[in-house]
C-alpha positions in Angstrom: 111.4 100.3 122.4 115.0 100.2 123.6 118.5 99.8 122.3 120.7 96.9 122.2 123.3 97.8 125.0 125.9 95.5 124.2 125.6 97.1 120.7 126.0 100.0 121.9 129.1 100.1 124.6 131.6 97.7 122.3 130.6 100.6 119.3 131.2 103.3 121.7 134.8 102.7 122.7 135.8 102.5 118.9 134.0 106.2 118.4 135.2 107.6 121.6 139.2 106.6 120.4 138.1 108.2 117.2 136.3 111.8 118.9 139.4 112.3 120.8 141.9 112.1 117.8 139.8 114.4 115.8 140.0 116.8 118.6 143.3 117.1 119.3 143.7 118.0 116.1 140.8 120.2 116.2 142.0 123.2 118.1 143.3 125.1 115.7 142.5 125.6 111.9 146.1 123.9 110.2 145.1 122.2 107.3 145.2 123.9 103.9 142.1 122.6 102.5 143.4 120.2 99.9 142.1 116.9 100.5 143.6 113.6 101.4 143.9 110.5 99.5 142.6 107.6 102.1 144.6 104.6 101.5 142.5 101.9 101.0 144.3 99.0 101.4 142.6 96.8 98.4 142.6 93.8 100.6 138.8 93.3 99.6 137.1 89.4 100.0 137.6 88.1 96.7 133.3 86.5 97.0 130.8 86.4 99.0 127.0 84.8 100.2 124.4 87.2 100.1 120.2 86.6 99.8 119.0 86.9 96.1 115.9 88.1 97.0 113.9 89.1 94.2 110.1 89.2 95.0 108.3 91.7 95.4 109.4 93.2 99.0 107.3 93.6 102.0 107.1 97.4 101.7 106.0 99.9 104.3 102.5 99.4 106.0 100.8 100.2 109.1 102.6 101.8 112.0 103.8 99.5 114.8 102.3 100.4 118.2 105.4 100.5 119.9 106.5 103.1 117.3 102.8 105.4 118.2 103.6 105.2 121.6 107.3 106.5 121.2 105.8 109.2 118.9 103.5 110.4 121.8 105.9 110.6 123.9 108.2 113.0 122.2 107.8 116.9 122.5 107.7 118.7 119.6 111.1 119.9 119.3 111.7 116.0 119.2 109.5 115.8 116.8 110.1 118.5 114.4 113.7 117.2 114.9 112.8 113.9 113.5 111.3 115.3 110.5 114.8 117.7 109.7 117.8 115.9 107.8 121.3 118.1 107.4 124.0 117.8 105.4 127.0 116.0 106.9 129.0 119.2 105.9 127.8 121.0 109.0 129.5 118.7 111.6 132.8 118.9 109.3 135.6 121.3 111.1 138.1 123.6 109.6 140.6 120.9 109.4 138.3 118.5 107.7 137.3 116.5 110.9 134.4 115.8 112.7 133.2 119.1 114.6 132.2 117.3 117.7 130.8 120.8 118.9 129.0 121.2 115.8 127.4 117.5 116.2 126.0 118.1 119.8 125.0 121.2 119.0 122.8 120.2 116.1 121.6 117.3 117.9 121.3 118.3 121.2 119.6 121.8 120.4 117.4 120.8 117.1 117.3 117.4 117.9 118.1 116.2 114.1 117.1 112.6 113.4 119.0 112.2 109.7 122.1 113.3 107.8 122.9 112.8 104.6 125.9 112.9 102.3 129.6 112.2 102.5 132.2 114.6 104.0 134.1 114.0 100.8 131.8 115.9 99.1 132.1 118.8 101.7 135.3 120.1 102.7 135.8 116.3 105.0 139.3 116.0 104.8 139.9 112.8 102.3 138.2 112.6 99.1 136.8 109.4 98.3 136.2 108.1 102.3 137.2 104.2 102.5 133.9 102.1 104.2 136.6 101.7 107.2 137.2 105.8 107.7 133.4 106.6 106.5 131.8 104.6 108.9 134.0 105.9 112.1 132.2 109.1 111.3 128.9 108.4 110.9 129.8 105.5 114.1 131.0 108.9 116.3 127.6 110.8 115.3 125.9 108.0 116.2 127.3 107.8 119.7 126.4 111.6 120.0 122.9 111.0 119.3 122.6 108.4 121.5 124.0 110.2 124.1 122.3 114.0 123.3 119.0 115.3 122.3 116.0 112.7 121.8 118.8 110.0 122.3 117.4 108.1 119.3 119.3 106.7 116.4 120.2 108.9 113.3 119.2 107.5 109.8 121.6 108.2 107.2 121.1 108.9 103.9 123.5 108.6 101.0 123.1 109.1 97.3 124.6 105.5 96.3 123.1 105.9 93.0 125.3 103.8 90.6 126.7 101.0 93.5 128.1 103.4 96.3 130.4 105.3 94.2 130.9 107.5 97.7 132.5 105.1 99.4 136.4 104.6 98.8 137.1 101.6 96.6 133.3 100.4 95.8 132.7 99.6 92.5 131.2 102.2 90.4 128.7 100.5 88.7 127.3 101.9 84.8 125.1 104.7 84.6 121.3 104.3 84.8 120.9 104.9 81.2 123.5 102.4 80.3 121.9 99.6 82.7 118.3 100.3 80.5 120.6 99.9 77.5 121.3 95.6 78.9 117.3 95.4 78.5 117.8 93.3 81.3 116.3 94.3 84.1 119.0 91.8 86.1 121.4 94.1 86.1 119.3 96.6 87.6 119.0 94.7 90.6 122.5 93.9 90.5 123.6 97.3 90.9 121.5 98.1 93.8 121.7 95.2 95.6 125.7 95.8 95.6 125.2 99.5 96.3 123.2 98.7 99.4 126.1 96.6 100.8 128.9 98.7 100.3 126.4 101.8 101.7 125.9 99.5 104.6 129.7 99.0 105.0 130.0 102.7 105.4 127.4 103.0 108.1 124.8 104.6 106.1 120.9 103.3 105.9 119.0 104.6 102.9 120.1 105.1 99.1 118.5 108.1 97.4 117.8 105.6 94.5 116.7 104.3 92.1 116.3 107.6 89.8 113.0 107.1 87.8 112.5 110.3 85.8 111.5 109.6 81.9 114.5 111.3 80.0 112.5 112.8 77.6 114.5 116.4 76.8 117.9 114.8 75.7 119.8 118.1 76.3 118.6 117.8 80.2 121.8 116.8 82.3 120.4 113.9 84.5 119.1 112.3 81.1 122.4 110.0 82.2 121.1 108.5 85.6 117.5 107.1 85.1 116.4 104.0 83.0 115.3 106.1 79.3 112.7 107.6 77.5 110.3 104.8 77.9 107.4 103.8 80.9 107.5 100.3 80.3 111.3 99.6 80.5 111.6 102.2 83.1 108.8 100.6 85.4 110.6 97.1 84.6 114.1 98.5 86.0 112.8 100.6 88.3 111.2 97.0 90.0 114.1 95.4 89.9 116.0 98.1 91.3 113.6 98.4 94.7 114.6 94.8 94.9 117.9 95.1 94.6 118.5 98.0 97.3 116.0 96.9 99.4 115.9 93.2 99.5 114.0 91.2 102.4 115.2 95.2 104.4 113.0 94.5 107.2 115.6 92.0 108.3 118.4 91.7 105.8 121.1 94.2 107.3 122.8 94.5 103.9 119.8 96.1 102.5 119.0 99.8 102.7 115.8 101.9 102.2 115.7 102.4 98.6 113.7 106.1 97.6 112.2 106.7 93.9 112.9 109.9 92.5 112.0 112.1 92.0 107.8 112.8 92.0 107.3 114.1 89.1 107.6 115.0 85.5 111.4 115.5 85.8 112.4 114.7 83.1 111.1 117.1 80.4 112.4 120.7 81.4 110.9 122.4 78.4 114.2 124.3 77.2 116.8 121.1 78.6 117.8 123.8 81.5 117.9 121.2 85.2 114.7 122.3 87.3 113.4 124.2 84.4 109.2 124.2 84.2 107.9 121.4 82.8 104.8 121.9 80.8 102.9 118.1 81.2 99.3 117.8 80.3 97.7 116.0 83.7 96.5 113.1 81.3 99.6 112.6 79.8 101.7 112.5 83.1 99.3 109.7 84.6 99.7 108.1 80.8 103.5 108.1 80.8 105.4 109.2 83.5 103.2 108.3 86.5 103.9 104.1 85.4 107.7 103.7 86.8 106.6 105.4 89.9 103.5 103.1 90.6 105.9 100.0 89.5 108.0 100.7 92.2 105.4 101.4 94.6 103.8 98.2 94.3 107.4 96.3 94.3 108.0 97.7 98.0 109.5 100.8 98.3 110.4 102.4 101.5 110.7 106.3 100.4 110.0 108.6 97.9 111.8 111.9 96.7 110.0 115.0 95.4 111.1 116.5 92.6 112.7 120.1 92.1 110.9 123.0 90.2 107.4 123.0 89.0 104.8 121.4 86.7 102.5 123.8 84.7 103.3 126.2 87.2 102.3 124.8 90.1 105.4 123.7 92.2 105.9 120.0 93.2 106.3 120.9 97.2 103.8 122.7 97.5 101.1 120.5 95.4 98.2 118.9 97.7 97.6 117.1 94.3 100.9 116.0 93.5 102.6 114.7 96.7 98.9 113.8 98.2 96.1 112.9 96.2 98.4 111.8 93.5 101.0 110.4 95.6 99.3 108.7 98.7 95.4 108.3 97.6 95.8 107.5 93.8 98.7 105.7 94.5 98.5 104.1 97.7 102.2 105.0 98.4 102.5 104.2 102.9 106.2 105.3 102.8 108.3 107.9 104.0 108.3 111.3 101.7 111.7 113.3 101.7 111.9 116.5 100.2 115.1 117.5 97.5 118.0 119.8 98.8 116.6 122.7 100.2 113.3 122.5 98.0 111.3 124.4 100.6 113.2 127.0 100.9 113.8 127.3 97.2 110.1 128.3 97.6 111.2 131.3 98.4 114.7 131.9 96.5 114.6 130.3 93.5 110.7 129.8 92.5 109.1 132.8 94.0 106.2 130.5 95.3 106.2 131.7 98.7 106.3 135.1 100.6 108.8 134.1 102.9 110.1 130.8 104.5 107.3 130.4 107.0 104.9 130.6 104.0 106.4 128.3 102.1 106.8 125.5 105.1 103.6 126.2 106.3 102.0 125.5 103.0 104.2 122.4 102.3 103.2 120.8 105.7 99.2 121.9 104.9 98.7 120.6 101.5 101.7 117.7 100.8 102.1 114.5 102.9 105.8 115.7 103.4 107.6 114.0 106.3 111.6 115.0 106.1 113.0 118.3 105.1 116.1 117.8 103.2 116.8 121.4 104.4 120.5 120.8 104.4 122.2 123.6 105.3 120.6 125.2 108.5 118.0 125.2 111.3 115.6 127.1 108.9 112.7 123.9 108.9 113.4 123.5 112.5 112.8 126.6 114.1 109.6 127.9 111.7 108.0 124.1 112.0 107.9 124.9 116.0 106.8 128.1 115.8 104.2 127.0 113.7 103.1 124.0 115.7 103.0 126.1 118.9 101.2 129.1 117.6 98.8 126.8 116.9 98.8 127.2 112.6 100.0 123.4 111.9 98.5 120.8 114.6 100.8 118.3 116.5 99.4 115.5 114.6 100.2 116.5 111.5 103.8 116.1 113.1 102.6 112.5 114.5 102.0 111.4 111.4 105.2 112.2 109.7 107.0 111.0 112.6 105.5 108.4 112.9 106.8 107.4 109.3 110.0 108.2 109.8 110.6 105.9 113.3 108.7 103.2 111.8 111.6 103.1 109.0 114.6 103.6 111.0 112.6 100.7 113.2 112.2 98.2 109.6 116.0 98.9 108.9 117.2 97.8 112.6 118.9 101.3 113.1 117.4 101.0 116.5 118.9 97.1 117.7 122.1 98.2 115.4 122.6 102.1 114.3 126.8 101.5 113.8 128.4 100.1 111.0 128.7 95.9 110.1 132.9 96.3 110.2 132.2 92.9 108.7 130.6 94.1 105.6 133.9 96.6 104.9 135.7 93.2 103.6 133.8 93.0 100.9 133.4 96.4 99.4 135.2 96.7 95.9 135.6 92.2 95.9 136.3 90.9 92.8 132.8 89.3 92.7 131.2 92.8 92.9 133.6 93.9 89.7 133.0 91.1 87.6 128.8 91.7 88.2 129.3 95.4 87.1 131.6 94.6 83.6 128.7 91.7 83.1 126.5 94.8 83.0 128.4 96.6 80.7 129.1 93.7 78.7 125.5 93.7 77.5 124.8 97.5 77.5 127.3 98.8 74.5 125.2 99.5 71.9 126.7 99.2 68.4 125.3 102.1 66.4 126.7 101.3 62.9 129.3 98.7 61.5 129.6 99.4 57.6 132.1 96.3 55.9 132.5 94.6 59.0 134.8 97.3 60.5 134.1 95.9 64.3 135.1 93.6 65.2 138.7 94.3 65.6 141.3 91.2 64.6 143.6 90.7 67.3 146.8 91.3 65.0 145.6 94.2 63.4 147.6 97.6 63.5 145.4 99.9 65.3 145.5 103.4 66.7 144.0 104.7 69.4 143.0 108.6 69.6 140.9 110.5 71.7 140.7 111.9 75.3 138.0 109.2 76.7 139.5 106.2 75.9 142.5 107.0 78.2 140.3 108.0 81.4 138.6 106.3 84.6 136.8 109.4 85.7 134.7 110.0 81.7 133.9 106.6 81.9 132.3 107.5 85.3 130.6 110.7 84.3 128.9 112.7 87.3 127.8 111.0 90.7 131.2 109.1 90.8 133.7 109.4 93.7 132.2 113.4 94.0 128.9 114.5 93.2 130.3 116.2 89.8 133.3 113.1 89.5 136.6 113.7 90.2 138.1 117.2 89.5 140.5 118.3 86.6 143.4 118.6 89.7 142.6 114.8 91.0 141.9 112.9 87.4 142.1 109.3 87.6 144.8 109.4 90.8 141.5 109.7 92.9 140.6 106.1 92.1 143.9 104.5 93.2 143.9 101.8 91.1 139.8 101.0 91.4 139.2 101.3 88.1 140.5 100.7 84.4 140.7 102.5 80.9 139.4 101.4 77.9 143.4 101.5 76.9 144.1 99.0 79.5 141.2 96.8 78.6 142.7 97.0 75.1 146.3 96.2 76.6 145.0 93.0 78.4 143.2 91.4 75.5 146.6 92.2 72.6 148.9 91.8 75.3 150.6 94.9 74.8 150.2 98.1 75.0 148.1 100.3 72.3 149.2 102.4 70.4 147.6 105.4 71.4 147.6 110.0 71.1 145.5 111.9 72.9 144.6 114.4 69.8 142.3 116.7 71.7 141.3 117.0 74.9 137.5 116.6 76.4 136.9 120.0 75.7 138.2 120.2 71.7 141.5 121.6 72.6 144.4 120.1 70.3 146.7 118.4 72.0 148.3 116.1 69.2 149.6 118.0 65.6 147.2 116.5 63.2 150.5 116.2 61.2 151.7 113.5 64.1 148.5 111.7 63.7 148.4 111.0 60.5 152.1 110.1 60.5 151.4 107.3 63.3 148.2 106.2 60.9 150.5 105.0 57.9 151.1 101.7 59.9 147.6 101.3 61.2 144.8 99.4 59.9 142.5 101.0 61.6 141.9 104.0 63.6 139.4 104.1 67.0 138.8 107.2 68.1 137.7 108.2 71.9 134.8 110.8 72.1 132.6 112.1 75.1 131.4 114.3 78.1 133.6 116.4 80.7 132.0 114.8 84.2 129.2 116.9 85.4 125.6 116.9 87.5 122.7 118.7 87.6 122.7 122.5 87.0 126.6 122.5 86.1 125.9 120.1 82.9 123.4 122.3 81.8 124.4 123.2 77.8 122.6 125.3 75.1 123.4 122.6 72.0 124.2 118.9 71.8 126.6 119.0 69.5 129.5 118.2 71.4 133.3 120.2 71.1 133.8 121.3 68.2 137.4 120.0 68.4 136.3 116.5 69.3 134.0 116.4 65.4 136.9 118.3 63.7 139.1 115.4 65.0 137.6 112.5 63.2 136.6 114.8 59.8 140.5 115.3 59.7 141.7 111.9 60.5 139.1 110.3 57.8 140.1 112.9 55.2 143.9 113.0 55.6 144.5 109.4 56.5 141.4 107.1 54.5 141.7 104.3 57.0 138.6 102.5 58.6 137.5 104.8 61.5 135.8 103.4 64.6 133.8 106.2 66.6 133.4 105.7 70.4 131.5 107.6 72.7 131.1 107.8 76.4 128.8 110.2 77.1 125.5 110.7 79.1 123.3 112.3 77.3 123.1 111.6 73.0 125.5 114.6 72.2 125.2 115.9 68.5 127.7 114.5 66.4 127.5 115.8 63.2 128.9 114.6 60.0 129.8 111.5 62.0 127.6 108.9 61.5 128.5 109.2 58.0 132.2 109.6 58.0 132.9 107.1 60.2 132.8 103.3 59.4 131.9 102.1 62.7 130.1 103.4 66.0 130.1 102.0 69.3 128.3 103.8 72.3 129.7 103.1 75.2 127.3 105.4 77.6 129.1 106.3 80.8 130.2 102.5 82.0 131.7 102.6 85.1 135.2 102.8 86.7 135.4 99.2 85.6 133.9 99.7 81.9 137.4 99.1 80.2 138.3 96.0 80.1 134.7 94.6 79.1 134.1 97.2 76.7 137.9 96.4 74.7 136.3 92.9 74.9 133.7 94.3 72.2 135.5 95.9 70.2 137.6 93.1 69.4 134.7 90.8 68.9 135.4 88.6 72.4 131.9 89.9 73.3 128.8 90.6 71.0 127.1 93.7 71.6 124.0 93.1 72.7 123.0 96.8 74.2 120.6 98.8 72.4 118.9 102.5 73.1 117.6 103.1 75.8 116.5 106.7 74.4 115.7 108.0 70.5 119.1 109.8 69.3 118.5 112.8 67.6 119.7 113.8 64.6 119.0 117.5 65.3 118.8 120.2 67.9 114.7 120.1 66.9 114.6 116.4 67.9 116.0 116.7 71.7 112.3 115.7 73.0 111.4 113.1 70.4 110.2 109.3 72.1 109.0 106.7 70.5 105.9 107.1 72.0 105.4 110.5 70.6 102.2 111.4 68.4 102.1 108.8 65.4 101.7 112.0 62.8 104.6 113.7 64.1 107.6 112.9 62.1 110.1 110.5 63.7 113.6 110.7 62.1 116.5 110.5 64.5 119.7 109.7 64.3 119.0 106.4 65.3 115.5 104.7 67.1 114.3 103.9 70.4 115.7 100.1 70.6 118.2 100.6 68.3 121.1 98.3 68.1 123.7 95.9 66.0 125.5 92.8 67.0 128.3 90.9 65.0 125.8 87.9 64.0 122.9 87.4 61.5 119.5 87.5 63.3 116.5 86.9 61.3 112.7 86.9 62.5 109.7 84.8 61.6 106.6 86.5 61.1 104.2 87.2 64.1 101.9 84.7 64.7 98.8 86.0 66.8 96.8 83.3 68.9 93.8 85.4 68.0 92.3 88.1 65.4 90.4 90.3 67.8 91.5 91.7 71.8 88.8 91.4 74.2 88.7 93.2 77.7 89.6 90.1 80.0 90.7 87.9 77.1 94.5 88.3 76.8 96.3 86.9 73.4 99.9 86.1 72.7 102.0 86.9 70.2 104.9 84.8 69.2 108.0 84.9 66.9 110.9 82.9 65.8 114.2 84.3 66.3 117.4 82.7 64.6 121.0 82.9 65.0 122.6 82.8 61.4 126.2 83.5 62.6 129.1 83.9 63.2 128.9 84.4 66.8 126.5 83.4 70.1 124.3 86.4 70.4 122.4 87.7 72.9 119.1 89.5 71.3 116.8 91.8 73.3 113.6 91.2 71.0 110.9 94.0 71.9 107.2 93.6 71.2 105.5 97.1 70.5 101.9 98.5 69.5 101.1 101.0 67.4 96.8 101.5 67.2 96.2 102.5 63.9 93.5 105.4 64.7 92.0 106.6 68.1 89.0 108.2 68.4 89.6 111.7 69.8 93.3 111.2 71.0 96.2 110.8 68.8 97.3 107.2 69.1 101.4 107.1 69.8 104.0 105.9 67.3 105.1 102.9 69.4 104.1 101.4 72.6 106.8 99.3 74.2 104.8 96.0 75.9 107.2 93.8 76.1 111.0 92.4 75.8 112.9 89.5 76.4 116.6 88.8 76.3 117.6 85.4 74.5 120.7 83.9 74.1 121.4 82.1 70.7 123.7 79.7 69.9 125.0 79.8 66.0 122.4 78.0 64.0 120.0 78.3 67.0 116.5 79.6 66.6 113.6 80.4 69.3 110.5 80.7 69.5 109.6 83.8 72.3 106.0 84.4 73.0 104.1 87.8 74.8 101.0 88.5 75.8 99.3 91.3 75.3 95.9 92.2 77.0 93.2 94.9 76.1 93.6 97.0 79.3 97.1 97.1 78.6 96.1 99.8 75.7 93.5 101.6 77.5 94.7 105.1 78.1 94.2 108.3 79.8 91.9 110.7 78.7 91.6 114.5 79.7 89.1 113.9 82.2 91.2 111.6 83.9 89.7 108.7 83.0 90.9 105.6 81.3 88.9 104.5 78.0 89.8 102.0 74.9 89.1 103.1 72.1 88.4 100.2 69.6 90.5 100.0 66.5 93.2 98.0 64.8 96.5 97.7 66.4 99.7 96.7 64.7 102.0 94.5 67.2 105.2 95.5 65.7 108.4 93.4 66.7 112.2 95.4 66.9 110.6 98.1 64.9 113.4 100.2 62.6 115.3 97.4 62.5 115.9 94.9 59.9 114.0 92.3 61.9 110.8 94.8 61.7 107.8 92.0 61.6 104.3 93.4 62.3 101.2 91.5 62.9 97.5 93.2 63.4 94.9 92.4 66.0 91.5 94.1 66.2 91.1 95.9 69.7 87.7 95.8 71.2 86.6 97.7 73.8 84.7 95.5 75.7 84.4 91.4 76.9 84.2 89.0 74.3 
């Protein structure tokens, strides 16, 4: 295997003009830490081609021979050096440049063979890094590890998890949870396939996405980034999603490695806390959490993330049955396994799993199928790995076999023909094409929660005030993982964008034509900023009054809260307007997770959920609100009405009561849609003999609708096992002309309901089963079908 010279030598003067500017500057330490705006010039390509490859990708197989023989080849510091990725924060200087020193030393002495991140996230010296700047820094580390250490090409990872929100100007594409809401798995793809791009642009190789943890504990903080509570419309994003990133990636260069994340159980930390125990019958995470995974598996993916923290005790890196028998024999997954930031040595500091770091990386590299140690800040993986391969404790060819993954991907992404930057994919990050595919997303996720006396949508020469500290910001819209791993901070606020990005308040502006009328009230945290005494004097000319609610930005352990009710401040805001003013009130939130929200629901006349949309949610959100769109989102997740309800699903034990706030697949539009009964093509299920179940939906007016209609089952008794409330199997998204009806038809199959028992074994139990259509809903229909357990 060799390197494509040419490639090589034109890249090289660009990074060598680059090396020598950053140290001259480098000397001495001048530079006061706070960080740079890069100009990005805006001057995007308004559209372009791309491949809208959407079958199932040619995922990661068998290892190439030339890849074995560059494997044997290597010594074992090579090796080990493959298998170690660092955080890009360690080549960064004092000034906020590339440390050249830093670089070679890293590379040269441990021989690293991946970095990850962006320097804006550590000390670089610019804060959102334009593709142009980005990629002549990861170009000059290139050149460096062509030149130094095992000579071979670094793969860089980046967490491009909602389009590539690192890179300067991108489009920040809605959250995870808001592109489950579109029930269209489209936009899933859209988002990744865009994100791959504009990661691409910036020199960059592998997206730590898509994130497909079931958001079961509503107070967790990631609750935000993955695809809901539920397996099926999780697997069905998650699909689309590998496709997306990853594309035809073996030789599409605008694709990148996609990685599912992260293996396993996430998503229900048993007191909300990030990386709190999870406590997950083994059963029940084959039975629901284990799907999405598997889903993505078998649509192609290249890697795979572990999780943080532990599962009944046990922690996830150091599990032989988690990340082996689960993960590669059960499974069948052939890709490349990364480790989480510093998991292994959290062994040690934050899980008390291990004695000491050697224990805890000799036990990971034992039992778990782990090939790359995020280890992130230091040579810690490095230096114990060697010591342990050359004392004899871990064999070589349990390196081989890791390393062996990893060249075999950086080999399927090109890295090794091209490891620089496409300067031609730069023109196109942040085009208008790329906007108007991220507001088509939020478009169809807004989920319209409750409309009493047709309060929404908003007349276009009505009197209207605006209050409320989200509906005047880029960065809330964004939430966390946007621009900075916790969004932009309090000092930078919407500045950081430069323009990339709207308000709701604009989006407002550009549909009346001028501009709102609008008072901040409070801020995100509560804090009164408006007299309620100037509020209610600029009501007495309004009509109607919207008021802006929400989340401060946040990530991980730093959104970690003890109750979901949100401010108090923000609630006391629209008890006080509706008492002292008794005009209509329209509540909007933008938020990540389903905050508590009181007496609201009630008080208000109208609310609209706007989830975290984006830097470009404005515009296409003020487009519902004044009725130039119909919502056509609905939830993703169950909204609870309580603190006691932050875990209820819809697929929860039927005999456990079920009253939230609002449902699992909950959701209003501005028309009249009415459902036929369910007509089944048979009375009994059979193993091998699927039926189909089919409906008439119809579009009474006044407006074209778009209509996710969902077909769940509920089995009425099962032997031995409680059987779940609801069981989503099925959705489609029509589109409905006014006066237009259709029929749409599913099929459902006996194995479909088979589930997992406690000797891990999958059994039907034979019973009646309700097929329920767009259950707590007024289009609830409901149908029975006898389920056998065997062929007919």
């Amino acid at each position: 295997m060799r390197f494509a010279s040419t490639l090589y030598f034109a890249h090289s003067l660009m990074a060598a003009s680059y090396i020598r500017d950053v140290v001259a500057q480098a000397d001495k330490c001048s530079w006061n830490g706070v960080q740079e705006y890069d100009q990005i010039s805006g001057d995007f390509t308004a559209t372009y081609d791309y491949s809208n490859y959407t079958t199932p990708v040619v995922g990661p197989g068998s290892i190439d021979h030339d890849v074995l023989r560059m494997v044997r080849r290597m010594s074992v510091e090579e090796k080990v050096g493959q298998m170690t990725q660092l955080e890009v924060g360690q080549l960064v200087d004092c000034n906020g440049y590339l440390n050249i020193t830093a670089a070679e030393y890293w590379i040269d002495k441990w021989k690293v063979g991946s970095i990850l991140e962006t320097p804006g996230n550590h000390n670089g010296r610019y804060n959102w890094y334009s593709a142009a700047r980005f990629s002549e820094f990861t170009d000059a580390v290139q050149k460096i590890a062509l030149e130094k250490g095992s000579k071979v090409p670094l793969i860089w990872g980046l967490d491009s998890v909602r389009g590539a929100q690192y890179v300067g100007g991108a489009v920040i594409f809605p959250a995870g949870i808001a592109t489950a809401a579109t029930f269209d798995p489209q936009y899933a793809y859209d988002a990744g396939r865009v994100a791959a791009k504009d990661s691409r642009a910036a020199g960059t190789h592998w997206a730590f996405a898509p994130i497909m943890d079931l958001s079961v504990n509503k107070l967790w903080s990631r609750v935000y980034e993955n695809f809901g509570e539920d397996p099926f419309l999780s697997s069905e994003m998650a699909k689309m999603s590998v496709a997306g990133y990853q594309g035809d990636y073996k030789n599409d260069r605008t694709r990148v490695a996609a990685c599912m994340k992260h293996f396993i159980g996430y998503g229900y930390p048993f007191d909300g806390k990030d990386r709190s125990n999870r406590h997950i019958a083994t059963h029940e995470l084959l039975e629901y959490y284990v799907p999405p995974f598997k889903a993505a598996i078998d649509a192609g993916v290249a890697t795979a993330m572990e999780s943080y923290g532990v599962v009944n005790g046990e922690a996830v890196m150091l599990s032989h049955y988690y990340l082996q028998k689960l993960l590669r024999e059960q499974l069948s997954f052939k890709g490349m396994l990364v480790t989480d930031w510093g998991e292994i040595n959290s062994q040690v500091q934050t899980y008390f799993t291990a004695k000491d770091i050697k224990q805890a990386t000799q036990v990971a590299l034992q039992r778990t199928s782990v090939d790359m140690s995020m280890v992130a800040d230091d040579q810690s993986f490095s230096e114990t790995t060697i010591d342990l391969v050359k004392s004899g404790v871990i064999s070589e060819r349990r390196l081989d076999q890791s390393v062996a993954r990893v060249l075999q991907l950086k080999k399927d992404l090109g890295i090794f023909e091209q490891p620089f930057a496409d300067p031609k994919l730069a023109a196109t990050v942040g085009s208008a094409q790329d906007i108007e595919t991220a507001r088509n997303a939020v478009r169809e996720s807004v989920t319209l929660l409750k409309n009493s006396n047709g309060t929404l949508p908003l007349g276009l020469y009505e009197k209207v005030l605006f209050i409320g500290p989200t509906l005047n910001s880029t960065r809330y819209m964004g939430g966390g993982w946007n621009v900075h791993w916790q969004g932009p901070s309090d000092k930078e606020g919407d500045s950081v964008y430069q323009g990339f990005g709207d308000t709701i308040l604009k989006g407002i502006e550009s549909i009346v034509g001028t501009a709102p009328a609008y008072l901040p009230g409070v801020d995100i945290d509560g804090a009164q900023l408006t007299s309620i005494d100037a509020i209610v004097a600029g009501a007495k000319s309004a009509d109607k009054i919207v008021i802006g609610l929400g989340e401060h930005t946040y990530a991980e352990n730093e959104g970690n809260i003890d109750s979901l009710a949100l401010p108090w401040g923000q609630l006391d805001l629209v008890y006080t307007v509706a008492k002292r003013t008794n005009k209509p009130v329209v509540v909007v939130l933008v938020e990540g997770r389903p905050r508590g929200l009181g007496d609201v629901p009630k008080i208000a006349d109208a609310v609209v959920n706007a989830y975290l949309p984006g830097a470009y949610g404005g515009l296409p959100f003020a487009e519902v609100l004044y009725g130039k769109v119909n919502p056509s989102g609905r939830l993703p997740i169950t909204y609870p009405a309580s603190e006691a309800q932050a875990s209820d699903t819809i697929w929860q034990a039927s005999y456990s009561a079920y009253n939230p706030q609002w449902a699992f697949g909950y959701g209003l539009g501005y028309s009249n849609i009415t459902y036929s009964n369910v007509t089944l093509s048979a009375d009994d299920l059979y193993v091998g003999a699927p039926i189909t179940a089919t409906v008439t939906v119809t579009n009474n007016g006044p407006y074209p609708q778009k209509e996710p209609v969902m077909m769940f089952t509920h089995q009425q008794y099962r032997l031995g096992y409680a059987p779940e409330l609801f069981r989503l199997r099925g959705f489609q998204k029509i589109t409905l002309a006014v006066g237009e009806s259709k029929d749409v038809t599913f099929t459902l199959t006996a194995e479909e309901l088979a589930f997992w028992d406690r000797d891990l074994k999958k059994r039907i139990e034979p019973a009646p089963v309700n097929i329920a259509i767009n259950p707590f809903t007024v289009a609830d229909v409901v149908a029975t079908v006898n389920l056998q357990d065997m062929a007919a």
